[in-house]
N, C-alpha and C positions, 0 to 999 in steps of 0.2 A: 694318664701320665702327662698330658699338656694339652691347654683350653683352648689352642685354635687350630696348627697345623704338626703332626709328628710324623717326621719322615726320619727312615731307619738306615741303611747304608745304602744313600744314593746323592747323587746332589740334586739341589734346592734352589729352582729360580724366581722370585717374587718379583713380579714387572708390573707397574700401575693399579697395584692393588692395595683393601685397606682391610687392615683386621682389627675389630677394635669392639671391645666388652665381652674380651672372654675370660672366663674364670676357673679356676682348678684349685680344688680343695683339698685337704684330709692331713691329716696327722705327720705322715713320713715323708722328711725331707728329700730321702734318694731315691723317691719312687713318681714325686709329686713335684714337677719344675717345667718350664715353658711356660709361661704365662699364654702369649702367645704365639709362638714358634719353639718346638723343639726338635732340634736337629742330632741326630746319634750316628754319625758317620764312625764313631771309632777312631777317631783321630787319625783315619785314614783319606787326607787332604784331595782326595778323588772326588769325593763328597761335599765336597766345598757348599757355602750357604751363598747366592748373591741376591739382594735388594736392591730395586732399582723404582725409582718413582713411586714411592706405597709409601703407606700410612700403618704406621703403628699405635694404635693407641687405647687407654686407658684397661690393657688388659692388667691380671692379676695370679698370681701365685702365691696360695695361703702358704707353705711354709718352704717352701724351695726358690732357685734360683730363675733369676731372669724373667721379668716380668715380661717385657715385651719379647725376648729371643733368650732362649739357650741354646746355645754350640757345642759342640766337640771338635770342629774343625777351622779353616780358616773362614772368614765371612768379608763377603767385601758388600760391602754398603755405599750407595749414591743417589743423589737427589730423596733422599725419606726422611722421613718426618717421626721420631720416637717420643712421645708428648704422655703424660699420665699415666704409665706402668707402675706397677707394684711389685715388688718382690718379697716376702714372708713378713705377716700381721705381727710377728712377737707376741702371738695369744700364748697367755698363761694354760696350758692345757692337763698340766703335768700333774699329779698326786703331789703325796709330801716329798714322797723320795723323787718324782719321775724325772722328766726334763721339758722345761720352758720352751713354747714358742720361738724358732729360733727366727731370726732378723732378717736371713736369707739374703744373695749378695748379687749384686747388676738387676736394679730398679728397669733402667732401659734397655741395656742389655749385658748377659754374661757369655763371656765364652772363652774356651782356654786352648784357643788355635792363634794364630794369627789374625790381623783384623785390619783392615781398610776402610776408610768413612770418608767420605769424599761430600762436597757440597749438602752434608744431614744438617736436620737439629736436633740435639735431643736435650728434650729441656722439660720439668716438673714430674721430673722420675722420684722414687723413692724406694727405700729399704726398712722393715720396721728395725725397732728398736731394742727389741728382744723381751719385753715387757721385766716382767720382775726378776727372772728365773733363766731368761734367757741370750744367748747372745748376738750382739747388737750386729747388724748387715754393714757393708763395704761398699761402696762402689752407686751409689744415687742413680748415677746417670748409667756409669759404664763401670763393667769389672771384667779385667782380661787378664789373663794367665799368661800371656806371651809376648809377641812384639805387637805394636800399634802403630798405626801413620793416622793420625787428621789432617785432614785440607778444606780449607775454607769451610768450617762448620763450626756452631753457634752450641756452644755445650754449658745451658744458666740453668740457675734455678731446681736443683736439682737437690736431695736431701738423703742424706745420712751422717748417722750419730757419729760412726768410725770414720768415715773420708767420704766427703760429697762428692768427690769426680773419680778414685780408680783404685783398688786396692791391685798388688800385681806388681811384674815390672812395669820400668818407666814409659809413659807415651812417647814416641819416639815421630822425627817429620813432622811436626806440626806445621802449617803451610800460612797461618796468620798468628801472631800475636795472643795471646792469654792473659787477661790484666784482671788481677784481685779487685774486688772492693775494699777503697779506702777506708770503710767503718765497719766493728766489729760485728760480727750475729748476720741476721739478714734486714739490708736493710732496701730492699724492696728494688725496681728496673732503675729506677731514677739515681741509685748508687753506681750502676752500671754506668749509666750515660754518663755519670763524672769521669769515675777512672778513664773512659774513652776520651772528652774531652782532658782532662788531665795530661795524659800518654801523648795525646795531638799535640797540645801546646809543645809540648816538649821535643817534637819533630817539629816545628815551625809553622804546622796548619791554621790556619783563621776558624775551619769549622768539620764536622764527622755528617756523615750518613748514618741513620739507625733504623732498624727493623725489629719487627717482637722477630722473638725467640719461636715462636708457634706460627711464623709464615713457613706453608707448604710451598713447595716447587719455585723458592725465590728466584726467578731469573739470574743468571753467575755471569 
């Protein structure tokens, strides 16, 4: 049922650790999710998820959700790194009649509790696309069913066909600014540094600070 960690109703503490190229396969979406963490508390918030200094990365879930973490409960997240998750291939699997590969939804992570991200990055997540037959994932980086707070964290680069940052209610607390790229499509880091310089000018700055998106443990 999930390619790195599956814990049942208990809570979940990840402190300085890294999980990263696990894989979970097979056909059935509600059977077949976590990429790399799956957490089944029941939506019984005793169970809570917390990540603290780890590494998530490039794990994978062929047709379910969350590539790097799936929830049921609250999750609070700090200082981690969620970098190359996958959440559903959109393989064509299906007969004439059957059903398509679905897209599957939170590349970096899904969960449908409440959620806290404090100093993360989560950045070059993705959701397939649902191939021919099937349909297309939500959520790139992050898909959350409830309330969300970000602070100070860095959420680029991240891909899906329906919404590349959140399908869900609204993100809510964001603790820095969020600025679009001025050009349409992707048009690669160097679109970023504009909008940032752009936004700066616009407060009266001379000049910005910049960091990749995939620096671990930035000093805050």
């Amino acid at each position: 049922r999930c390619g790195g960690i599956y814990i049942g109703e208990s809570p979940l503490n990840v402190t300085r650790s890294t999980l990263y190229w696990n894989t979970i396969t097979g056909t059935n979406r509600e059977n077949h999710t976590g990429g790399g963490i799956y957490s089944n508390g029941r939506f019984n918030n005793s169970h809570r998820v917390s990540i603290v200094d780890s590494l998530i990365l490039s794990n994978t879930v062929a047709r379910g959700h969350g590539g790097g973490l799936h929830a049921l409960v609250d999750v609070n997240v700090t200082r981690s790194t969620f970098q190359g998750n996958r959440a559903g291939n959109g393989a064509n699997i299906g007969t004439g009649s059957g059903n398509a590969g679905g897209g599957g939804n939170g590349g970096g992570i899904y969960n449908l509790g409440d959620c806290s991200i404090d100093r993360c990055s989560v950045s070059v997540n993705a959701v397939g696309d649902g191939a021919s037959r099937g349909v297309a994932g939500s959520g790139g980086g992050i898909h959350n069913a409830s309330s969300m707070t970000v602070t100070n964290t860095t959420i680029a680069e991240n891909t899906a066909i329906a919404d590349a940052f959140n399908q869900g209610y609204p993100v809510i607390g964001v603790g820095v600014p969020v600025l679009a790229d001025s050009f349409a499509g992707f048009a690669g880091a160097l679109a970023g540094v504009l909008a940032g310089l752009d936004w700066a000018a616009e407060q009266g700055a001379d000049a910005i600070v910049t960091a990749a998106a995939d620096t671990p443990f930035f000093p805050g």
